[in-house]
mmCIF file of the N, C-alpha and C atoms, coordinates in Angstrom:
data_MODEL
# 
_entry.id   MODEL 
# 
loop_
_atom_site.group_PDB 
_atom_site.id 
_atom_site.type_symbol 
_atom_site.label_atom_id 
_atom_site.label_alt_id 
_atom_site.label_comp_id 
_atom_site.label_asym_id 
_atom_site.label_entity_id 
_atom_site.label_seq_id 
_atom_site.pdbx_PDB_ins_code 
_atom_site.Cartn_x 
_atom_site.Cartn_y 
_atom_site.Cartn_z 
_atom_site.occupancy 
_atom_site.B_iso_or_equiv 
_atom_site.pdbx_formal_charge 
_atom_site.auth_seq_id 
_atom_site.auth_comp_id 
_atom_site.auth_asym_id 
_atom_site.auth_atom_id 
_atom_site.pdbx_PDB_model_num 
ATOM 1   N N  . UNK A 1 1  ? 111.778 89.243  77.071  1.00 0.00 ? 1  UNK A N  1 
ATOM 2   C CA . UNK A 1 1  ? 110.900 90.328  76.732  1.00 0.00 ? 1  UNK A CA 1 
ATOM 3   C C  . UNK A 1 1  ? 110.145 90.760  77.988  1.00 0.00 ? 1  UNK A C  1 
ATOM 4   N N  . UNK A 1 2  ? 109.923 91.986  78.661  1.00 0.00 ? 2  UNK A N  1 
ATOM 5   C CA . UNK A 1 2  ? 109.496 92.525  79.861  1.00 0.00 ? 2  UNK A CA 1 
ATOM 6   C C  . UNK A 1 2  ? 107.771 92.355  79.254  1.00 0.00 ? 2  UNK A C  1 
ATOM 7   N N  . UNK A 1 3  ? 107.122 92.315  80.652  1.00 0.00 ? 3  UNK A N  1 
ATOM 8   C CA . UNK A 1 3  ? 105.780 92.415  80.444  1.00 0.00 ? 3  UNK A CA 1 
ATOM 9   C C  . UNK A 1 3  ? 105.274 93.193  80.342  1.00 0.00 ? 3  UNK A C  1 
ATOM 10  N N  . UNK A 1 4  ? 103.981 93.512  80.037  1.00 0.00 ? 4  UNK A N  1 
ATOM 11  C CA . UNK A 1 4  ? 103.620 94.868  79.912  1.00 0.00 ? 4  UNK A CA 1 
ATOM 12  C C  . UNK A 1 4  ? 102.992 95.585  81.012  1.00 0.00 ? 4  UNK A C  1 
ATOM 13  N N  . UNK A 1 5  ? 102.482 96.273  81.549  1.00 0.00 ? 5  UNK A N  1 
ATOM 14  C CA . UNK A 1 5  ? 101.744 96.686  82.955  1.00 0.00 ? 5  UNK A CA 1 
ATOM 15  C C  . UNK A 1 5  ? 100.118 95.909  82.147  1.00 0.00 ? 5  UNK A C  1 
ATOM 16  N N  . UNK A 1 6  ? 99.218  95.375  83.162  1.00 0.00 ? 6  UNK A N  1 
ATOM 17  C CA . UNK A 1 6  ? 97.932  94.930  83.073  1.00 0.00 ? 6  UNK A CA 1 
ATOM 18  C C  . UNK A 1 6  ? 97.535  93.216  82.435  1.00 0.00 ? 6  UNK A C  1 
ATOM 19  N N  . UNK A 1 7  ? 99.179  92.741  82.088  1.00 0.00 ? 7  UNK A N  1 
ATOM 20  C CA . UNK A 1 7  ? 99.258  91.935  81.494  1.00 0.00 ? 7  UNK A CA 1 
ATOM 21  C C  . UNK A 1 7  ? 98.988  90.738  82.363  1.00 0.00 ? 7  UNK A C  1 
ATOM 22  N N  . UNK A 1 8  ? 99.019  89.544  81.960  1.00 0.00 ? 8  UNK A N  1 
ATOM 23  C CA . UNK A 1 8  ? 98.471  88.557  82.959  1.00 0.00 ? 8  UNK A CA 1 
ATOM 24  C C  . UNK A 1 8  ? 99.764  88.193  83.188  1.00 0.00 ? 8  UNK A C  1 
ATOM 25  N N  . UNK A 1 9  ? 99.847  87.391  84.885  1.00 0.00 ? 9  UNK A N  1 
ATOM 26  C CA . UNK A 1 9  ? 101.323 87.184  85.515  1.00 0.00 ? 9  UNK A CA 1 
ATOM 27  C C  . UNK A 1 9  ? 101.709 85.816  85.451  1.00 0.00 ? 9  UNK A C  1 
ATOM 28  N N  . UNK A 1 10 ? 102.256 85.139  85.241  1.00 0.00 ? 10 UNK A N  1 
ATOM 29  C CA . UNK A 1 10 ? 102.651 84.119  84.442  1.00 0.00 ? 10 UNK A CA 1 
ATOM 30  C C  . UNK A 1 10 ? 103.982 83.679  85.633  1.00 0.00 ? 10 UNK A C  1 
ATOM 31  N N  . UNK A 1 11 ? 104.263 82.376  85.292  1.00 0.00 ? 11 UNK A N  1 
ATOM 32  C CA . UNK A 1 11 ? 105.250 82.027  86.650  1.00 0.00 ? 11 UNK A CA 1 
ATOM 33  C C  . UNK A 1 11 ? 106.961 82.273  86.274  1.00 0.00 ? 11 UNK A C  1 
ATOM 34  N N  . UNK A 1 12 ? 107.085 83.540  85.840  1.00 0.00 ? 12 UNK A N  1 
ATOM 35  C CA . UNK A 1 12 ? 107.906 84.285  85.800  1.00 0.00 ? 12 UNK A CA 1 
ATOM 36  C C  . UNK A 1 12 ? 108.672 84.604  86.926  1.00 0.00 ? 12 UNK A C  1 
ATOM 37  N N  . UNK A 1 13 ? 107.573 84.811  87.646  1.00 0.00 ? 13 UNK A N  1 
ATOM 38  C CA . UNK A 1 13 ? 107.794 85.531  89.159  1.00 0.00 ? 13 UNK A CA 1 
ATOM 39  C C  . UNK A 1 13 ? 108.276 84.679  90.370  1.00 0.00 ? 13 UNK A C  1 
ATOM 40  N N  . UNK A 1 14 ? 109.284 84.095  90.217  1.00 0.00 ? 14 UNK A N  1 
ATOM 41  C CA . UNK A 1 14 ? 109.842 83.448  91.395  1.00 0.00 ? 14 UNK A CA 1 
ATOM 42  C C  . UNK A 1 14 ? 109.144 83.329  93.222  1.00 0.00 ? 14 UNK A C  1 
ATOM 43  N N  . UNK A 1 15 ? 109.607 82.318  93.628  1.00 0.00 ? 15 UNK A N  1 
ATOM 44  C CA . UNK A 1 15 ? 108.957 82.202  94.983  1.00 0.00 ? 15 UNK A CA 1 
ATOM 45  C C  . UNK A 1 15 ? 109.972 83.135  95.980  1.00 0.00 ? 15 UNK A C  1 
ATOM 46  N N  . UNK A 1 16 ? 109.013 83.810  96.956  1.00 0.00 ? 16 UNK A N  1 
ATOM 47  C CA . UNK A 1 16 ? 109.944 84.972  98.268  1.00 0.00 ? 16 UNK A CA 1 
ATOM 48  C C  . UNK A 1 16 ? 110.013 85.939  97.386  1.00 0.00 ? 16 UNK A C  1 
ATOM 49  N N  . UNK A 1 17 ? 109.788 86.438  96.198  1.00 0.00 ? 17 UNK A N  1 
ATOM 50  C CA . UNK A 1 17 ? 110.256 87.494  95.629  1.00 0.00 ? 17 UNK A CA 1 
ATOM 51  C C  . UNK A 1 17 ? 108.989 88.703  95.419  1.00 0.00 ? 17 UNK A C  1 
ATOM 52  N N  . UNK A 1 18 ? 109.076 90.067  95.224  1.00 0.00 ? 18 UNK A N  1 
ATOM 53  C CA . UNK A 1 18 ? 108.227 91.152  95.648  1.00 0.00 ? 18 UNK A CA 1 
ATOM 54  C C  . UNK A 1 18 ? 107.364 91.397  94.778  1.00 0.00 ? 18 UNK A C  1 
ATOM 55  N N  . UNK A 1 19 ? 106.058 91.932  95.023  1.00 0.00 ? 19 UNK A N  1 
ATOM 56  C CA . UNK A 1 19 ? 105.021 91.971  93.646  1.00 0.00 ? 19 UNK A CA 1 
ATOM 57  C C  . UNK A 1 19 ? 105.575 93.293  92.844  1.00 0.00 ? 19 UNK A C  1 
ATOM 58  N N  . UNK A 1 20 ? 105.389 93.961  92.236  1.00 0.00 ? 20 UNK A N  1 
ATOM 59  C CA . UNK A 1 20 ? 105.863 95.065  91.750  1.00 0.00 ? 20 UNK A CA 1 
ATOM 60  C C  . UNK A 1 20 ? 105.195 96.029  92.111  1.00 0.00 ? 20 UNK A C  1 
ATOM 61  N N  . UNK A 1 21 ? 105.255 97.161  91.871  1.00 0.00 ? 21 UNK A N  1 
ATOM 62  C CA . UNK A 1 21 ? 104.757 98.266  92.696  1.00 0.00 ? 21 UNK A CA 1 
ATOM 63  C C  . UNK A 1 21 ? 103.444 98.044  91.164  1.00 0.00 ? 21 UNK A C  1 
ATOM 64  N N  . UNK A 1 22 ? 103.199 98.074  90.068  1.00 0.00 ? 22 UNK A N  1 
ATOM 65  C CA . UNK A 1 22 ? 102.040 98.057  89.278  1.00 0.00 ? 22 UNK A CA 1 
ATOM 66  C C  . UNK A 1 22 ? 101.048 96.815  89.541  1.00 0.00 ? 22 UNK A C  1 
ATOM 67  N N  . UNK A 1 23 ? 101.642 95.671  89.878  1.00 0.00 ? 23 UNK A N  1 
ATOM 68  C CA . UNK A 1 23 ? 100.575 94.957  90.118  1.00 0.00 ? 23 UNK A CA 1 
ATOM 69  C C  . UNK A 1 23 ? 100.290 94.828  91.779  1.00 0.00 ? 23 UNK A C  1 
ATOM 70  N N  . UNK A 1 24 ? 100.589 95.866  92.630  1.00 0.00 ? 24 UNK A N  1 
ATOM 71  C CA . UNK A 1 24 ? 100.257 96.250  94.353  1.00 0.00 ? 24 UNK A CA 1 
ATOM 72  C C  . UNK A 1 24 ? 98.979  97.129  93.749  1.00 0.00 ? 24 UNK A C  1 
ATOM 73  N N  . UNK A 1 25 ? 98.921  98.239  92.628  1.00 0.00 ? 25 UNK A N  1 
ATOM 74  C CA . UNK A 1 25 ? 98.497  98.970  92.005  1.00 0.00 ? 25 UNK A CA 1 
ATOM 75  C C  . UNK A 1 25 ? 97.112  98.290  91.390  1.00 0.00 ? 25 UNK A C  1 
ATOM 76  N N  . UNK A 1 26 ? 97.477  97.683  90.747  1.00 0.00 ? 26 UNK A N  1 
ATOM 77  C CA . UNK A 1 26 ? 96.591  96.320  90.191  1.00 0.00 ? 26 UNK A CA 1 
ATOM 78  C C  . UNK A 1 26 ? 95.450  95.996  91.250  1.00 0.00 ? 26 UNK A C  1 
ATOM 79  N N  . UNK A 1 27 ? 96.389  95.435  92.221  1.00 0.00 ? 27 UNK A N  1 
ATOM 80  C CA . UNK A 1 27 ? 95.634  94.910  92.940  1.00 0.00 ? 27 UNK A CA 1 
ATOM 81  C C  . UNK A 1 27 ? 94.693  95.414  94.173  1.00 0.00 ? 27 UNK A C  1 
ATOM 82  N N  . UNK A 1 28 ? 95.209  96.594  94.048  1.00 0.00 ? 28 UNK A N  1 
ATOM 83  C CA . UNK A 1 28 ? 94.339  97.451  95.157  1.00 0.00 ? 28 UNK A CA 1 
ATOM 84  C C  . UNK A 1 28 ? 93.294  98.167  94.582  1.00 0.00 ? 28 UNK A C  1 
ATOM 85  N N  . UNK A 1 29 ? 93.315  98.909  93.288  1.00 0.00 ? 29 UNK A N  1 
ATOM 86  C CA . UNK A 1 29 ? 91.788  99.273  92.548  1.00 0.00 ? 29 UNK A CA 1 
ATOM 87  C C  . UNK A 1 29 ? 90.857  97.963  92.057  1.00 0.00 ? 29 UNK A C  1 
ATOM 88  N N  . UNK A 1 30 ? 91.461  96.764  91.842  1.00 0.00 ? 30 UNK A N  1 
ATOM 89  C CA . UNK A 1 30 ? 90.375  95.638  91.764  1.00 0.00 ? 30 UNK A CA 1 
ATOM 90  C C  . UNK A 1 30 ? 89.497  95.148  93.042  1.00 0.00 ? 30 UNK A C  1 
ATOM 91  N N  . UNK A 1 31 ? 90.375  95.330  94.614  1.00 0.00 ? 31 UNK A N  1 
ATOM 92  C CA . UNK A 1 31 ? 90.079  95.534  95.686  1.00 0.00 ? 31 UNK A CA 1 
ATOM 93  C C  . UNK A 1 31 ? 88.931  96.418  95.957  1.00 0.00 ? 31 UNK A C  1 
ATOM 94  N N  . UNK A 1 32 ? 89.606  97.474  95.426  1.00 0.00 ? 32 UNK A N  1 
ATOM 95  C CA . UNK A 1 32 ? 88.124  99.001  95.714  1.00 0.00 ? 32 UNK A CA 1 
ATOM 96  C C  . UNK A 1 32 ? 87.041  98.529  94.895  1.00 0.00 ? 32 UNK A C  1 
ATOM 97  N N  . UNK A 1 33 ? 87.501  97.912  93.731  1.00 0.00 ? 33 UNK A N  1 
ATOM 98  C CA . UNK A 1 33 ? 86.040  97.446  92.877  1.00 0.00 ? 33 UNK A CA 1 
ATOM 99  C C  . UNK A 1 33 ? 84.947  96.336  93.337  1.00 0.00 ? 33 UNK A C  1 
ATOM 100 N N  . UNK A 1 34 ? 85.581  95.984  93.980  1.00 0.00 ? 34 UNK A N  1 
ATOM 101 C CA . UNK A 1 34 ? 84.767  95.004  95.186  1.00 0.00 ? 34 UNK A CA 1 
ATOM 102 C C  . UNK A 1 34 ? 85.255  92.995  94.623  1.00 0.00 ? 34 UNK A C  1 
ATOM 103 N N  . UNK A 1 35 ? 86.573  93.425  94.079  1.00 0.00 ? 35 UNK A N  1 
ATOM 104 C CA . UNK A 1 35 ? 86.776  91.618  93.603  1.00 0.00 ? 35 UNK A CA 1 
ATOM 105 C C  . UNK A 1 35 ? 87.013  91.388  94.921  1.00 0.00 ? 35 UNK A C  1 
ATOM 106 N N  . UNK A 1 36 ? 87.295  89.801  95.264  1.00 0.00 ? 36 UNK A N  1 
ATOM 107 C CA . UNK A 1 36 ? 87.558  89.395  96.590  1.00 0.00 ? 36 UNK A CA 1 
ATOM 108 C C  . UNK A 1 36 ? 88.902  88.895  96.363  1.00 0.00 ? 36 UNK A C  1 
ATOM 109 N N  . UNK A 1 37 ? 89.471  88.834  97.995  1.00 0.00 ? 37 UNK A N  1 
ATOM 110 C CA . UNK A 1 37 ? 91.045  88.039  97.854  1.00 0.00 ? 37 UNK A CA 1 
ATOM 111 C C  . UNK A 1 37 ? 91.202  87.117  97.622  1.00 0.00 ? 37 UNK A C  1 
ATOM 112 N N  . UNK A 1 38 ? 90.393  86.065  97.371  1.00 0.00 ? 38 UNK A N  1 
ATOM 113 C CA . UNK A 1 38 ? 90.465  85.169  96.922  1.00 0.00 ? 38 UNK A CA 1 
ATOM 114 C C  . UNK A 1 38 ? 90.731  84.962  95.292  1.00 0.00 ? 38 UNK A C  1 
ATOM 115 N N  . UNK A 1 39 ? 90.009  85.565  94.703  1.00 0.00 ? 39 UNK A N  1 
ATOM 116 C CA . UNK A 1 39 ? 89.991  85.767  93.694  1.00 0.00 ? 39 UNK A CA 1 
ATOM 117 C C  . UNK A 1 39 ? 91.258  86.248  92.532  1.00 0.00 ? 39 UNK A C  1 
ATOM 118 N N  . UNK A 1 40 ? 91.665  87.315  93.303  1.00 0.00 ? 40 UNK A N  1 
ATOM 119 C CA . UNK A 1 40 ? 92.812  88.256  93.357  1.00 0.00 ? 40 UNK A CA 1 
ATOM 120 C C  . UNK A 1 40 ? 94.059  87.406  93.482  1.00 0.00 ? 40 UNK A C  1 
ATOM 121 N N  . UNK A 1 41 ? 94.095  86.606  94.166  1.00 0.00 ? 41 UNK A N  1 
ATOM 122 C CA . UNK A 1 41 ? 95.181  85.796  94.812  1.00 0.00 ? 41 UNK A CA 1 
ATOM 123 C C  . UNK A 1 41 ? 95.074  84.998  93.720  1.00 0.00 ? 41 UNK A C  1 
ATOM 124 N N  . UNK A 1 42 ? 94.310  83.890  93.095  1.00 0.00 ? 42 UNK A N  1 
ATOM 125 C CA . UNK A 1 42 ? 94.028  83.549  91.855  1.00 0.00 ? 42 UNK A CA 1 
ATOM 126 C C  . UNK A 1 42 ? 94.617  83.694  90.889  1.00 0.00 ? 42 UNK A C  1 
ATOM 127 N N  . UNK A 1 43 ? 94.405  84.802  90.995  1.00 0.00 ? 43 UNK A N  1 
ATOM 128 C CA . UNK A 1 43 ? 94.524  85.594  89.688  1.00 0.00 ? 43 UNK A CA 1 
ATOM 129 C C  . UNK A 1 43 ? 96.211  85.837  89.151  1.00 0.00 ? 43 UNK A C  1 
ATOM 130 N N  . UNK A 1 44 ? 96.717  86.507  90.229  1.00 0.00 ? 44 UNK A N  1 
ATOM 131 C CA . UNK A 1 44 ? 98.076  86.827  90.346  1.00 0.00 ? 44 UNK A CA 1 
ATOM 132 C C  . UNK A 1 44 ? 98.644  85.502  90.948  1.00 0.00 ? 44 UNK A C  1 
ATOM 133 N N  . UNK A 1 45 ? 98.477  84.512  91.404  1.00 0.00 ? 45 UNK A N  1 
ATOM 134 C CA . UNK A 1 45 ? 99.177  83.423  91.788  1.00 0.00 ? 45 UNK A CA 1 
ATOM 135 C C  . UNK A 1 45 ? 100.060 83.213  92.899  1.00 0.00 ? 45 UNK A C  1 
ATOM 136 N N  . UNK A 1 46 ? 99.496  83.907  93.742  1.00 0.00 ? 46 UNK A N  1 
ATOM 137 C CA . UNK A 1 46 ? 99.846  84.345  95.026  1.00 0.00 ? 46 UNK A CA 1 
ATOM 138 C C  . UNK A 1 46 ? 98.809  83.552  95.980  1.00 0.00 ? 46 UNK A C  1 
ATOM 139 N N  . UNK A 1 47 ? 99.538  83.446  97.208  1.00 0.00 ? 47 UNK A N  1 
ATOM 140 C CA . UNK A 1 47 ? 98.455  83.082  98.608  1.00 0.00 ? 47 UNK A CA 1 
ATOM 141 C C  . UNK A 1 47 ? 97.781  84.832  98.864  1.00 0.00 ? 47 UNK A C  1 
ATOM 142 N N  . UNK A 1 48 ? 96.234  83.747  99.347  1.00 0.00 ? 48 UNK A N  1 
ATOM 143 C CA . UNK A 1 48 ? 95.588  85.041  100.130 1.00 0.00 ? 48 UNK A CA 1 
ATOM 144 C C  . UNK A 1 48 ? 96.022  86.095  100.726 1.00 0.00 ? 48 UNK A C  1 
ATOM 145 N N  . UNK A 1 49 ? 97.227  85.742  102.113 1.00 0.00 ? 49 UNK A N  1 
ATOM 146 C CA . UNK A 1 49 ? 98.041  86.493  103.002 1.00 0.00 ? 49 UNK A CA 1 
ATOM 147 C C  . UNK A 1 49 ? 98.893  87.655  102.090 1.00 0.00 ? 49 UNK A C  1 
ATOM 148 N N  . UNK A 1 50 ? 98.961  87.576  100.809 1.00 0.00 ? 50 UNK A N  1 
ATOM 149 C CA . UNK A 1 50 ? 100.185 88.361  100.219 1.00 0.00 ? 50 UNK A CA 1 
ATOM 150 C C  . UNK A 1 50 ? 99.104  89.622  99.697  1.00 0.00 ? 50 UNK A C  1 
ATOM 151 N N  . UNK A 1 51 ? 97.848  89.143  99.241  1.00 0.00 ? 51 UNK A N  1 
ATOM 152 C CA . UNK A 1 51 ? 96.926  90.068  98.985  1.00 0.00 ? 51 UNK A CA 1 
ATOM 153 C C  . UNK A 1 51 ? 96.644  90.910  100.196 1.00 0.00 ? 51 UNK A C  1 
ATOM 154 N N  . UNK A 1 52 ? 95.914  90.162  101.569 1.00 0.00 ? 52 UNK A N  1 
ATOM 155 C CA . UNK A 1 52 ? 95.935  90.490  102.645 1.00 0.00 ? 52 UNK A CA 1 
ATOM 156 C C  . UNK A 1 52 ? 96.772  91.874  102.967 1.00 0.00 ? 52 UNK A C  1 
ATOM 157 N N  . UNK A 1 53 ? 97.870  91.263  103.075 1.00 0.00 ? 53 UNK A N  1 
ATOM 158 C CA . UNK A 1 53 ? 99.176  92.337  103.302 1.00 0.00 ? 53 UNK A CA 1 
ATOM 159 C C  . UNK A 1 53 ? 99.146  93.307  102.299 1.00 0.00 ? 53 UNK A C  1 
ATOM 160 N N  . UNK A 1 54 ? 98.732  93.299  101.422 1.00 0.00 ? 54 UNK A N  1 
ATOM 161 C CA . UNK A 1 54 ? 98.815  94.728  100.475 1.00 0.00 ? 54 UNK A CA 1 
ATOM 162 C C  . UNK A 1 54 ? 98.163  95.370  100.673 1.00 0.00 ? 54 UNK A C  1 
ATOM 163 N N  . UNK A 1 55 ? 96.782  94.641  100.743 1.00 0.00 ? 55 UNK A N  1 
ATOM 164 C CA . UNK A 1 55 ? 95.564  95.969  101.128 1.00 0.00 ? 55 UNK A CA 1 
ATOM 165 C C  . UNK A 1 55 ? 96.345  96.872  102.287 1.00 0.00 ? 55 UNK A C  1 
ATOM 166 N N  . UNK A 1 56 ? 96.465  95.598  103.655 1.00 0.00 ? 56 UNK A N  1 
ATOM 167 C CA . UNK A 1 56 ? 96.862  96.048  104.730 1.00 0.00 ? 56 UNK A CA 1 
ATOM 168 C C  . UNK A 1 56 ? 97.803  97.246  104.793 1.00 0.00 ? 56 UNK A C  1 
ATOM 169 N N  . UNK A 1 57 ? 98.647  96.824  104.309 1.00 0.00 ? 57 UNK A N  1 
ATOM 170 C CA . UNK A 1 57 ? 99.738  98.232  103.540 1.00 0.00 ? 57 UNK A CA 1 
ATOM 171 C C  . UNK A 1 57 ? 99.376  99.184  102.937 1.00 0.00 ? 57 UNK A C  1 
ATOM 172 N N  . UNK A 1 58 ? 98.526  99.038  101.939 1.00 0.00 ? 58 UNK A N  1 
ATOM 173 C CA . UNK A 1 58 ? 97.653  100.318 101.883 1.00 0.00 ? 58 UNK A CA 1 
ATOM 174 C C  . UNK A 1 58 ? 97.002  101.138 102.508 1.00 0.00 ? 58 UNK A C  1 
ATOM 175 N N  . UNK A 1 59 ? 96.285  100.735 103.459 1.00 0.00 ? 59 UNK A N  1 
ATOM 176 C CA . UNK A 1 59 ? 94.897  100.980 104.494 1.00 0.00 ? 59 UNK A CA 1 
ATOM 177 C C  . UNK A 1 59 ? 96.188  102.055 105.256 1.00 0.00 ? 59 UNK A C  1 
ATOM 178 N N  . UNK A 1 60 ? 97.295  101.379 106.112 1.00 0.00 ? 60 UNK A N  1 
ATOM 179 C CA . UNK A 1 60 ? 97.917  102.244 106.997 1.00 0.00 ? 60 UNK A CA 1 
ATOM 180 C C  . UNK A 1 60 ? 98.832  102.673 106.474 1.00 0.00 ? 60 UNK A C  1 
ATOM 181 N N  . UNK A 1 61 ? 99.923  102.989 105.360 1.00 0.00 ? 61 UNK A N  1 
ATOM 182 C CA . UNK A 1 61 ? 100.504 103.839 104.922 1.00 0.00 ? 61 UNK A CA 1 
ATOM 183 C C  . UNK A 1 61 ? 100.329 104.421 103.649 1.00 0.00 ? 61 UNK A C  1 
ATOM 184 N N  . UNK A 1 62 ? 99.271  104.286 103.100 1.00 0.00 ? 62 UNK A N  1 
ATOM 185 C CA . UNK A 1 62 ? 99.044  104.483 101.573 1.00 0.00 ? 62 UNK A CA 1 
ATOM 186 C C  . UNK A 1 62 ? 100.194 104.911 100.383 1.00 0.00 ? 62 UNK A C  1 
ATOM 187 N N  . UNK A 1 63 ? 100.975 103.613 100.488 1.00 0.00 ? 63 UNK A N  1 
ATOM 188 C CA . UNK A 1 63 ? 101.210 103.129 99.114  1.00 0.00 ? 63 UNK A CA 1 
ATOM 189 C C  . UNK A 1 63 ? 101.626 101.790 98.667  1.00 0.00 ? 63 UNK A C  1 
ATOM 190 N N  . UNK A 1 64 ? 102.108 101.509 97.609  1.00 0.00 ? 64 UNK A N  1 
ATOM 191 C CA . UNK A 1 64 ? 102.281 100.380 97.226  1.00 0.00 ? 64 UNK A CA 1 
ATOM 192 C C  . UNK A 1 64 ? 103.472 99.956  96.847  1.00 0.00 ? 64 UNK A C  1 
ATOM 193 N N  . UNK A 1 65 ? 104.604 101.390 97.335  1.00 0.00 ? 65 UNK A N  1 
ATOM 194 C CA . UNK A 1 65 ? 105.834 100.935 97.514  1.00 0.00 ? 65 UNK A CA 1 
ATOM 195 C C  . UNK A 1 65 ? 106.373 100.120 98.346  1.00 0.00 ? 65 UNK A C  1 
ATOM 196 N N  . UNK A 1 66 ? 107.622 99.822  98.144  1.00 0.00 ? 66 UNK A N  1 
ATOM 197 C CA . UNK A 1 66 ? 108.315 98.828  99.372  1.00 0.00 ? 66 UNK A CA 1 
ATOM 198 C C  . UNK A 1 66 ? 108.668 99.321  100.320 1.00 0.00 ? 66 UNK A C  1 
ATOM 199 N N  . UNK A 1 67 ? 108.229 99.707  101.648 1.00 0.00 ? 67 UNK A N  1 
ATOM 200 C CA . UNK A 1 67 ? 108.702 100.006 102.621 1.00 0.00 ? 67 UNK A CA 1 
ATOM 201 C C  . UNK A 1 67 ? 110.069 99.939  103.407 1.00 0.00 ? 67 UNK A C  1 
ATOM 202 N N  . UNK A 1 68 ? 110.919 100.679 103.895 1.00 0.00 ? 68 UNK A N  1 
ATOM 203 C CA . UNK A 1 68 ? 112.189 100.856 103.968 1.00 0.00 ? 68 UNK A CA 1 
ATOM 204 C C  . UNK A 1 68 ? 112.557 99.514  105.220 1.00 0.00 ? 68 UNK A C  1 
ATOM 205 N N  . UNK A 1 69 ? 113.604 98.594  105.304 1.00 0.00 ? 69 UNK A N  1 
ATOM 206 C CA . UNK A 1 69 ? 113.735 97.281  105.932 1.00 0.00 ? 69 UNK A CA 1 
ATOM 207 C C  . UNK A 1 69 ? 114.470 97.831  107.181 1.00 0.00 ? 69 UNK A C  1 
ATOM 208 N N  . UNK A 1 70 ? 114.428 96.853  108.486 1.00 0.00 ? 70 UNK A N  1 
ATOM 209 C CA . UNK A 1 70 ? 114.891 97.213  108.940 1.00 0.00 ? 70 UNK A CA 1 
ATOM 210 C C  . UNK A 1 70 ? 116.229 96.755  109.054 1.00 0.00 ? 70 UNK A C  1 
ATOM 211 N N  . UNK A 1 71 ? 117.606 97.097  109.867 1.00 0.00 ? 71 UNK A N  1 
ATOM 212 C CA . UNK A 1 71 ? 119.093 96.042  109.926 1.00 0.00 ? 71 UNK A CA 1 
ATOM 213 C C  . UNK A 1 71 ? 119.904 97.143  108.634 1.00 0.00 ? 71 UNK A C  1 
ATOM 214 N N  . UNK A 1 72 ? 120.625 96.655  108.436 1.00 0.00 ? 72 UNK A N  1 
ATOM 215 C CA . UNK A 1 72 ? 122.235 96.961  107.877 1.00 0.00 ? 72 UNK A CA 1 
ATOM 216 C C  . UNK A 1 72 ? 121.942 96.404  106.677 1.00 0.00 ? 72 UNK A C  1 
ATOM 217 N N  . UNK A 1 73 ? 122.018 97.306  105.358 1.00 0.00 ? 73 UNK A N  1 
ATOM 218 C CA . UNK A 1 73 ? 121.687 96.852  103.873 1.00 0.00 ? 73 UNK A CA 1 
ATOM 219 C C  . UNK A 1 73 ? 123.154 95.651  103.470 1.00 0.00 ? 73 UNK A C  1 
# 
């Protein structure tokens, strides 16, 4: 059964694998609301650095898509 968007993240979510573009979403208006990364990271079950990197990704390209890789698909 798929989750719903806002739903709590549960260890569904495999290790090395990508947040989704709704909870990058998630996690960047709880950001503007002033939660901390710590918290955030918590929350979603992630290390600090993965929060880190999202904001970061936000701040200089504003969005919360996956950015195009570099090398031979």
């Amino acid at each position: 059964m798929p989750r719903q968007f806002g739903s709590e993240i549960t260890g569904n979510r495999g290790k090395k694998q990508e947040l989704s573009s709704e909870a990058r979403s998630s996690i960047i208006s709880k950001w503007e609301a002033g939660v901390m990364n710590k918290d955030l990271a918590a929350e979603y079950g992630v290390h600090r650095n993965v929060i880190a990197y999202t904001i970061k990704r936000w701040k200089e390209h504003h969005t919360v898509n996956s950015l195009p890789r570099s090398g031979r698909p």
